[in-house]
matplotlib code that plots the C-alpha trace (Angstrom):
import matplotlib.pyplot as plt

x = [0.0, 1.2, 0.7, 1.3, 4.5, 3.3, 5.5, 5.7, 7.6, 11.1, 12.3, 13.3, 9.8, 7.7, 9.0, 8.6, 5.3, 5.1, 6.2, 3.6, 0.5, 2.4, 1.9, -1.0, -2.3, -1.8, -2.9, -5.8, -9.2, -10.0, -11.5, -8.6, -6.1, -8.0, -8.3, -4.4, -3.6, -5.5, -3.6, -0.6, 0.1, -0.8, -1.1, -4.3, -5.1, -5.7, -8.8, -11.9, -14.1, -17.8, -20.3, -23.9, -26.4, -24.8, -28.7, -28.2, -26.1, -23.3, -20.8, -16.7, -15.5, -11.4, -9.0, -5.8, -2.7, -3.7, -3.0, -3.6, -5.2, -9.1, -9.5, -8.0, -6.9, -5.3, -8.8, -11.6, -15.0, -17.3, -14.9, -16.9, -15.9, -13.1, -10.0, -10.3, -7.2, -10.1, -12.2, -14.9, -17.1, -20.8, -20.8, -24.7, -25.2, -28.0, -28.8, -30.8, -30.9, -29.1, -26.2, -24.0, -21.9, -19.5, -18.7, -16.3, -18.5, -18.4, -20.9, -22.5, -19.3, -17.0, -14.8, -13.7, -14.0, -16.6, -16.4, -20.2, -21.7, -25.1, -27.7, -30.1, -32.7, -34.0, -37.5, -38.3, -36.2, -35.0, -31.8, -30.1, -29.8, -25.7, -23.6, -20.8, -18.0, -15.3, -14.0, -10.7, -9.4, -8.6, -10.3, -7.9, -10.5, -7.3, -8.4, -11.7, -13.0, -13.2, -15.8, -16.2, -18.4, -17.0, -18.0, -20.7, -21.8, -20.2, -19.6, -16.0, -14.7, -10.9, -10.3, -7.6, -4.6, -2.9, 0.4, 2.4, 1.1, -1.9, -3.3, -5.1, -8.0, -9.9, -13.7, -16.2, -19.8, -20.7, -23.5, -23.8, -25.3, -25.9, -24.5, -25.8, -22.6, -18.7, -16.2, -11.8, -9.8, -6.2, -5.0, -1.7, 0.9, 4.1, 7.2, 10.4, 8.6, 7.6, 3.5, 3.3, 0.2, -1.4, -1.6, -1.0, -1.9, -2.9, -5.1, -6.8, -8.7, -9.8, -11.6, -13.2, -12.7, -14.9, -13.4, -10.1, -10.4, -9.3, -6.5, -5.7, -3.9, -2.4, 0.2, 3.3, 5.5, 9.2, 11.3, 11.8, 7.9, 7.7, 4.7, 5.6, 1.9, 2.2, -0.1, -0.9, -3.6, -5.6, -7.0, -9.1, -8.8, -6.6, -3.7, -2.2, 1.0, 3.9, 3.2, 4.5, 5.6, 4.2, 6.6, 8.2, 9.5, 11.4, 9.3, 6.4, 3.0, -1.0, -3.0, -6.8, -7.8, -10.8, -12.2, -14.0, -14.4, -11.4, -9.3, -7.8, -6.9, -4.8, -3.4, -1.1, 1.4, 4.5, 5.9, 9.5, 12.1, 12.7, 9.4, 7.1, 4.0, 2.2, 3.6, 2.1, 2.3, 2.2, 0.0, 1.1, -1.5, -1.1, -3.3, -3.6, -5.8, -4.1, -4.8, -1.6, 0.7, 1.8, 1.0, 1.3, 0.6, -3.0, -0.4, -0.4, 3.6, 4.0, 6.1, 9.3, 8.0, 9.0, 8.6, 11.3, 11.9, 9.7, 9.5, 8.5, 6.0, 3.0, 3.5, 0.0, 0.5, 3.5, 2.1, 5.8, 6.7, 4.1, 4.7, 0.9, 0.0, -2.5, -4.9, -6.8, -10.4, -11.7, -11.2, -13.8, -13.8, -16.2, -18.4, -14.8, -12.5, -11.1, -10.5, -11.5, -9.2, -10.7, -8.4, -8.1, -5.4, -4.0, -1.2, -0.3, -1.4, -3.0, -6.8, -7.9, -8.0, -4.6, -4.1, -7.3, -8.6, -9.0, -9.6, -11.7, -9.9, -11.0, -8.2, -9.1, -7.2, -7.9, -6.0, -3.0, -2.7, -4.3, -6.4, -8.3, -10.9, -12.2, -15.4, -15.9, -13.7, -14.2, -12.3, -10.5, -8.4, -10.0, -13.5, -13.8, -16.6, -17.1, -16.7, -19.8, -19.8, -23.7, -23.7, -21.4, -20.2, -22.3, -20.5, -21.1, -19.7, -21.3, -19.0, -19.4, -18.1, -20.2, -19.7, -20.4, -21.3, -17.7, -16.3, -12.3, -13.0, -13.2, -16.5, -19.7, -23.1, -23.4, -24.3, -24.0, -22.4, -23.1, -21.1, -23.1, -19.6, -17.2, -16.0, -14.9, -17.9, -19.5, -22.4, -24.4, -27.2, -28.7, -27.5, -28.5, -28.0, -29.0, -28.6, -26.9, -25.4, -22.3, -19.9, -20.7, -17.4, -16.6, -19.2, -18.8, -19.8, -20.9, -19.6, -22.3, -24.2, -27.9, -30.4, -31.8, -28.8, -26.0, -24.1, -22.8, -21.4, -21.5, -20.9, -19.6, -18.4, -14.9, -13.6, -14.8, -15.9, -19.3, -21.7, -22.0, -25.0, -24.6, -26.8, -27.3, -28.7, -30.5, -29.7, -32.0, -30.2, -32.9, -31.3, -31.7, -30.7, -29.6, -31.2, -28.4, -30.7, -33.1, -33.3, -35.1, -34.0, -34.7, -34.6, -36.2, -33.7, -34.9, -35.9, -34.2, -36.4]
y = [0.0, 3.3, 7.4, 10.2, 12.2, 15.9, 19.0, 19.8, 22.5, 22.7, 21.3, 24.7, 26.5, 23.2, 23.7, 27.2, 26.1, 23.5, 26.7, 28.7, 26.1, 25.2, 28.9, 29.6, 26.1, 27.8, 31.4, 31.2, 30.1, 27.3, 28.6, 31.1, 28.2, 26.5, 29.4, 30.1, 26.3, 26.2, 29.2, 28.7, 24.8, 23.1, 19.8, 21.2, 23.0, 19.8, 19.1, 20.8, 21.6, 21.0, 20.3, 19.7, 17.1, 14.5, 14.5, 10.4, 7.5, 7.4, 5.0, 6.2, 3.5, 2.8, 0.8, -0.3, -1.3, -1.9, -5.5, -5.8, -8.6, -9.7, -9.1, -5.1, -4.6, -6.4, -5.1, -2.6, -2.1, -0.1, 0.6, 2.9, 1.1, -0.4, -1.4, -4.1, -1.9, 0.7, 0.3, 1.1, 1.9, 1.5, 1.4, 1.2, 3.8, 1.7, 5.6, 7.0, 3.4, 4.7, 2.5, 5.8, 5.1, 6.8, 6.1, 7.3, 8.7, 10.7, 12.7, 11.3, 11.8, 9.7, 13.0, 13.2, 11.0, 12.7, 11.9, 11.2, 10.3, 9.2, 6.8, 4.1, 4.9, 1.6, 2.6, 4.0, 1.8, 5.2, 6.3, 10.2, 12.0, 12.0, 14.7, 15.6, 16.6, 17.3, 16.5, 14.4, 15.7, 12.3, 8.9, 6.8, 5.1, 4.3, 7.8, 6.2, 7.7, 5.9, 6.4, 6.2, 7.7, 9.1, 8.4, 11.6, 10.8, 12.9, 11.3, 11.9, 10.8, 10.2, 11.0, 8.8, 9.3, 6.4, 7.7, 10.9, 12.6, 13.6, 15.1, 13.3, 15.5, 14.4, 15.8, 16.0, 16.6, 20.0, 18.0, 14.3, 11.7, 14.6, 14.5, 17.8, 20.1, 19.1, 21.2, 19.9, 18.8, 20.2, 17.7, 16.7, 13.8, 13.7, 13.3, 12.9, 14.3, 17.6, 18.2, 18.1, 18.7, 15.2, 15.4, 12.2, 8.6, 5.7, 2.4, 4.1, 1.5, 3.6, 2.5, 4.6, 2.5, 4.0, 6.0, 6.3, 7.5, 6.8, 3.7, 3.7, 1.5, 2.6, 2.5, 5.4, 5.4, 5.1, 6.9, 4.1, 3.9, 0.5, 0.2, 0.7, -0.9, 1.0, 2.8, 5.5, 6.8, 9.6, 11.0, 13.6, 13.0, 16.2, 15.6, 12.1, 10.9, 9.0, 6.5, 3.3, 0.9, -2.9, -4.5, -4.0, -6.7, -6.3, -4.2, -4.1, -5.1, -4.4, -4.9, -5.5, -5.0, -5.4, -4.0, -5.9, -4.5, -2.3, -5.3, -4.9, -7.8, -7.2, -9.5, -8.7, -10.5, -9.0, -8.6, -10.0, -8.3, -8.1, -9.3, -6.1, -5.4, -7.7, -10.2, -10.7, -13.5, -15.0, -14.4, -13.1, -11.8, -9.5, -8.4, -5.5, -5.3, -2.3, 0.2, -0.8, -0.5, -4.5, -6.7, -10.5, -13.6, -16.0, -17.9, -14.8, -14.1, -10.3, -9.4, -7.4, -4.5, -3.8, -6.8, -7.3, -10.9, -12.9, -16.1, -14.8, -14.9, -13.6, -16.2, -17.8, -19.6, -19.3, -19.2, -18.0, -21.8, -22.6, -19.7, -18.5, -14.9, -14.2, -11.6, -10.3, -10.1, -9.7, -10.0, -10.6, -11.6, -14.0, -13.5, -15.2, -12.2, -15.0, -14.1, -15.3, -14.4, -14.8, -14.5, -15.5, -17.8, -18.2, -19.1, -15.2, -11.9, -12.1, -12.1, -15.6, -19.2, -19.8, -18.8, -20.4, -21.6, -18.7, -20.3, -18.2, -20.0, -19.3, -19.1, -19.9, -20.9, -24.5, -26.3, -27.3, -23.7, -22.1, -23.8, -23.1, -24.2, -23.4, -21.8, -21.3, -20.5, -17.8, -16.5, -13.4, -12.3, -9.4, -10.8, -9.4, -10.2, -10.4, -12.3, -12.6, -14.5, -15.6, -17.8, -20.0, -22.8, -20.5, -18.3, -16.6, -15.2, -12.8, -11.9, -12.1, -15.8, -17.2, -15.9, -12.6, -10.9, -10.4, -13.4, -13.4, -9.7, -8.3, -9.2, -11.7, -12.4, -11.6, -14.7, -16.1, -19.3, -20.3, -23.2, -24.4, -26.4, -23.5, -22.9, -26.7, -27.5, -24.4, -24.6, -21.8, -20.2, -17.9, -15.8, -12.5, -11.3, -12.8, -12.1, -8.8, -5.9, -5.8, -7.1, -6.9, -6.4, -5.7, -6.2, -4.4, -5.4, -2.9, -2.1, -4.0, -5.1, -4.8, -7.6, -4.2, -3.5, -6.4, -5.5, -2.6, -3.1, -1.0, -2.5, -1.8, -3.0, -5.1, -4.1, -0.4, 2.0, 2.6, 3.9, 2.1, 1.6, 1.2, -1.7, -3.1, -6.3, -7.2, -10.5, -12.4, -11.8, -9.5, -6.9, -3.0, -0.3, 3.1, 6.0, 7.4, 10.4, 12.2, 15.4, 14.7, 14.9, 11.1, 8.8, 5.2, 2.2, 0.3, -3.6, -5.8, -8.9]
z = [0.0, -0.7, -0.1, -2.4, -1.1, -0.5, -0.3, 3.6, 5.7, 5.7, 9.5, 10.5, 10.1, 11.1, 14.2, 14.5, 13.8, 16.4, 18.8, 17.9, 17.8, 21.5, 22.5, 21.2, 23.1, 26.3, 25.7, 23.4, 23.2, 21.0, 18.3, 18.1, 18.2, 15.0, 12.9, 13.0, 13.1, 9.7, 8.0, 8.8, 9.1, 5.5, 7.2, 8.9, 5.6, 3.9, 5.2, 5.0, 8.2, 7.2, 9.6, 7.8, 7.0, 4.2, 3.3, 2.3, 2.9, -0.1, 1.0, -0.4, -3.4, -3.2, -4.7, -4.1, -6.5, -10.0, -10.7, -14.8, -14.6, -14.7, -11.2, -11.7, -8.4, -5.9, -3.7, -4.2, -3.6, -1.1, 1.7, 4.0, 6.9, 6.0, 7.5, 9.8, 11.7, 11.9, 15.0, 16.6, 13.8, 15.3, 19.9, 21.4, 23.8, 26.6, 28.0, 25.1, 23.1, 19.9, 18.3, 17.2, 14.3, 11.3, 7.9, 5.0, 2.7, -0.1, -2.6, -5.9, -7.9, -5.2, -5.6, -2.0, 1.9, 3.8, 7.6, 8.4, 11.5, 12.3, 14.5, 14.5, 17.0, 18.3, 19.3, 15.9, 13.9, 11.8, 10.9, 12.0, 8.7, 8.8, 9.6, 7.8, 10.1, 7.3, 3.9, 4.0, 0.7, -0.6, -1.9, 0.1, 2.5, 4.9, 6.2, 7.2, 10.4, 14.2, 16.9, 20.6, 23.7, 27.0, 30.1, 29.9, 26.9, 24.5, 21.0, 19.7, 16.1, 15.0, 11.6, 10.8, 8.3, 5.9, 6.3, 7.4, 4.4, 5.3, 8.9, 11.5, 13.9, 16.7, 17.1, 20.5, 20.2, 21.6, 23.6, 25.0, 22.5, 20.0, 16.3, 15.4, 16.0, 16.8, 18.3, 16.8, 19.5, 19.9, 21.2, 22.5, 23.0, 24.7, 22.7, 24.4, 28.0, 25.7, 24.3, 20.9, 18.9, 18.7, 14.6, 12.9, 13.6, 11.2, 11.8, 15.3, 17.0, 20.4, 23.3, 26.1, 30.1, 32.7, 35.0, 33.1, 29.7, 26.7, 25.3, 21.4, 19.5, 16.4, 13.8, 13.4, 9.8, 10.7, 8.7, 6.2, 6.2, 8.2, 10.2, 14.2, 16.4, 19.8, 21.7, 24.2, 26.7, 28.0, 30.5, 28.9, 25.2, 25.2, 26.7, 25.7, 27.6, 25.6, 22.6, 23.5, 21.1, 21.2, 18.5, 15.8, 13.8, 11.0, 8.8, 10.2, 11.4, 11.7, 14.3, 15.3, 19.2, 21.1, 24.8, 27.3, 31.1, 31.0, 29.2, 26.1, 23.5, 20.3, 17.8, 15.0, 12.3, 10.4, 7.4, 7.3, 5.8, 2.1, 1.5, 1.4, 2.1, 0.3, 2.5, 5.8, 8.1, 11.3, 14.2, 18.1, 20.7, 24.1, 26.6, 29.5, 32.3, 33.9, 31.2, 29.7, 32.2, 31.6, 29.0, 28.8, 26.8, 26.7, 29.6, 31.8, 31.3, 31.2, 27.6, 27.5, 25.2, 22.6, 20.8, 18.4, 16.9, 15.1, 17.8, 20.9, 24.0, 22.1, 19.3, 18.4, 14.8, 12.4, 9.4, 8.0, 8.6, 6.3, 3.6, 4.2, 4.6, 7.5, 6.8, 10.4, 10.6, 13.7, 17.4, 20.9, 23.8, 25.4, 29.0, 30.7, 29.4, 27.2, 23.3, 20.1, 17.0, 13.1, 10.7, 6.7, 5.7, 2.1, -0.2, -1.4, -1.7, -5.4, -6.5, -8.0, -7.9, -7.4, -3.9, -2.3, -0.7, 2.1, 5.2, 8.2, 10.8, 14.5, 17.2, 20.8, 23.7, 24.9, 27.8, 25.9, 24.3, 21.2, 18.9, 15.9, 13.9, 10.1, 9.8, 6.2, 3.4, 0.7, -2.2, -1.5, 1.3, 2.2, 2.4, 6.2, 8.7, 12.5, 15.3, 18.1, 21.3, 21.1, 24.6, 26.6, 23.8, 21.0, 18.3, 15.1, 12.2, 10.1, 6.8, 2.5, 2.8, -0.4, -3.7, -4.8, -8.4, -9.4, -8.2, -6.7, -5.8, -2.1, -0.9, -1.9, -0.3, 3.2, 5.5, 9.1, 10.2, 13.9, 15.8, 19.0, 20.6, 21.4, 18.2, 16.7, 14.0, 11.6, 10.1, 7.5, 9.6, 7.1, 3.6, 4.3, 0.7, -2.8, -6.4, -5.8, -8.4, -6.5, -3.6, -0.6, 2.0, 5.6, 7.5, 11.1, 14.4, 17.2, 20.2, 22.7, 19.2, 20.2, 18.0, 16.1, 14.8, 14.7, 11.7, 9.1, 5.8, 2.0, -1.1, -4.2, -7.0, -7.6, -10.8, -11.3, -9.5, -9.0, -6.3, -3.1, -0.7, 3.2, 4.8, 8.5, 9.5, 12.5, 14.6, 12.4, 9.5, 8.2, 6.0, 5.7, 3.0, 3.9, 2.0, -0.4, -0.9, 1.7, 3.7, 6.5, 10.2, 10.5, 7.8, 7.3, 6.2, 3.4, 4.2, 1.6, 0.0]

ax = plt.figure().add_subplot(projection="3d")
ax.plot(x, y, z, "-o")
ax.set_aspect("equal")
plt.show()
């Protein structure tokens, strides 16, 4: 994956820059601090600050890396909540019974990423109009936005960047559980024991622990443009302390996390050296219970951080062993704090027949260490779904795992496979989605997924671009449209025959 370099401040006058937006931090309101943050620093000019209704759900359409073949790109589709490294992109909120969520979107010309934001209300079964909080300035739907709630209630979204090239801003609703106006956070992180305005971060998967704040893990670009997984915490959502680093292993890694009770899972693979991007392999997983203070293995042995060599304590499967890439789906935890890891397996990086089959394959740990299990295999790597802990030995998996319209492309036909004995034996529960246009690809789970609204996914379709619909499911596998056009306050989803 790559970024378009952009010109950028010579070092001297960045950080005169980085003076001045420090000064300003301290003697100057908020709105003063933004309006001379935008003129003079053209990493904040980038983006545009727009705050009104989106009047319709139009879901962003990317692609990445030609790959002149039949299959045209190595992925593409309707990413508008896309990465898997992206998360939370839907939480329920149990005081006012709204699941909140965001989306990349973009406007009928799928010219620019718009950072929308909207709601399902579960007593009226309608859908918030969205907000537009800003335009990105770019199609790369890396730059996909995060979400999370506060302990008060306040909604904030993390615009994301893929990269250094591009800026990174944080936003807090003005009022708890209310989309209709946000207020940009200047926010700060330590660097070396100094604040520095908290500007750039890639992959954010953020999670809000009562009575603490906030923990995100995310990626920062080295200097030779390896990806570094660390990650850092706040008390406030202003002022963050240091960014720690996890691991960082030969060139690189991504990661996928999730939060249960204040407990924090991640699991993450690397790419080794020489091999590029394309290249990923491997799985490892760490934990924290102490707001990451200490982290340690599924055993309970705390890890020497940072992580740097490729056999270590965190070690779950070595796919390198077996020259297969691991591609990371999703992660949960069950109703014992104990986690379940769904990832794709294949023989390479390429679209097509050649490199299937990719295996879902479950990872869970058992009394003589991890095992896994395959729940269904499909026939591109980045056909993503979710994870749910349904009951005690009950699971499901909700992901485009049968065939789509353009076949070998990201995505298919939504469907859910349910095992009933912890995870060993899958079976197909339901297809939510027939005979459709285009693919359908990552498909989302909520934060505390209520039955109303279980799932979020767009689609798109694989080998051109072409305008994508957003669609939620409920627990029963029923499916719902967004409106792509409407300009009411509150707007009705569309059931799907």
């Amino acid at each position: 994956m790559t970024v378009a370099k952009k010109s950028r401040p010579s070092s001297g006058s960045y950080l005169t820059l980085i003076s001045i937006i420090q000064y300003l931090t301290v003697l100057t309101s908020l709105t003063l601090l933004t309006t001379v943050a935008l003129a003079q620093d053209d990493r904040f000019a980038e983006a545009e600050i727009i705050m009104k209704k989106a009047n319709g759900f139009r879901g962003i359409w990317y692609m990445n890396q030609p790959s002149n073949d039949e299959y045209v790109y190595k992925y593409s589709g309707g990413l508008a909540v896309y990465p898997a490294n992206h998360r939370p992109f839907a939480i329920y909120a149990r005081r006012v019974d709204k699941t909140f969520f965001c989306f990349g979107g973009t406007d009928n010309a799928n010219s620019s990423l718009m950072h929308n934001v909207s709601y399902f209300d579960h007593r009226t079964g309608k859908v918030a109009n969205p907000l537009t909080i800003l335009d990105k300035k770019t199609t790369d739907a890396h730059d996909n936005p995060v979400i999370s709630i506060d302990d008060r209630g306040y909604i904030w979204v993390f615009s994301t960047s893929h990269g250094t090239t591009r800026p990174s801003y944080i936003h807090k609703s003005r009022r708890p559980y209310d989309i209709s106006d946000f207020g940009l956070v200047n926010a700060t992180e330590l660097v070396d024991g100094k604040p520095q305005p908290f500007v750039n971060f890639s992959y954010f998967q953020v999670y809000a622990v009562k009575g603490k704040g906030f923990i995100a893990l995310f990626t920062k670009y080295n200097k030779a443009g390896q990806r570094v997984i660390g990650y850092n915490t706040t008390a406030d959502g202003v002022h963050w302390n240091e960014w720690k680093v996890l691991a960082h292993i030969e060139e690189g890694h991504y990661q996928i996390s999730t939060e249960r009770n204040g407990k924090i899972g991640v699991a993450f693979d690397y790419h080794p050296k020489g091999k590029g991007l394309n290249y990923r392999t491997n799985l490892h997983y760490l934990e924290t219970s102490d707001f990451g203070k200490t982290w340690q293995n599924i055993e309970g042995e705390t890890a020497q951080l940072p992580l740097t060599s490729p056999q270590n304590p965190a070690i779950v499967h070595d796919y390198a062993s077996e020259k297969r890439n691991c591609y990371l789906l999703d992660i949960t935890f069950d109703q014992q704090n104990k986690p379940a890891i769904l990832v794709i397996a294949s023989k390479g990086y390429e679209a097509g027949p050649a490199n299937g089959p990719r295996e879902w394959t479950l990872y869970r740990p058992g009394k003589q260490g991890w095992e896994h299990h395959i729940v269904t295999t499909s026939d591109n790597n980045y056909d993503m779904g979710s994870i749910y802990h349904v009951s005690k030995d009950s699971w499901r998996v909700v992901g485009p795992g049968v065939d789509g319209p353009q076949a070998y492309n990201p995505g298919g036909e939504v469907a859910m496979w349910r095992s009933d004995d912890g995870g060993r034996q899958w079976a197909l529960e339901r297809q939510l989605t027939r005979n459709s246009p285009r693919n359908h690809s990552y498909v989302r789970k909520p934060v505390h997924a209520q039955d109303g609204f279980y799932a979020i996914w767009a689609d798109g379709h694989g080998r051109k671009p072409s305008e994508s619909f957003i669609y939620f499911s409920n627990v029963n596998g029923d499916v719902y449209k967004l409106p792509r056009n409407g300009k009411a306050a509150m707007l009705r989803p569309e059931p799907m025959k």
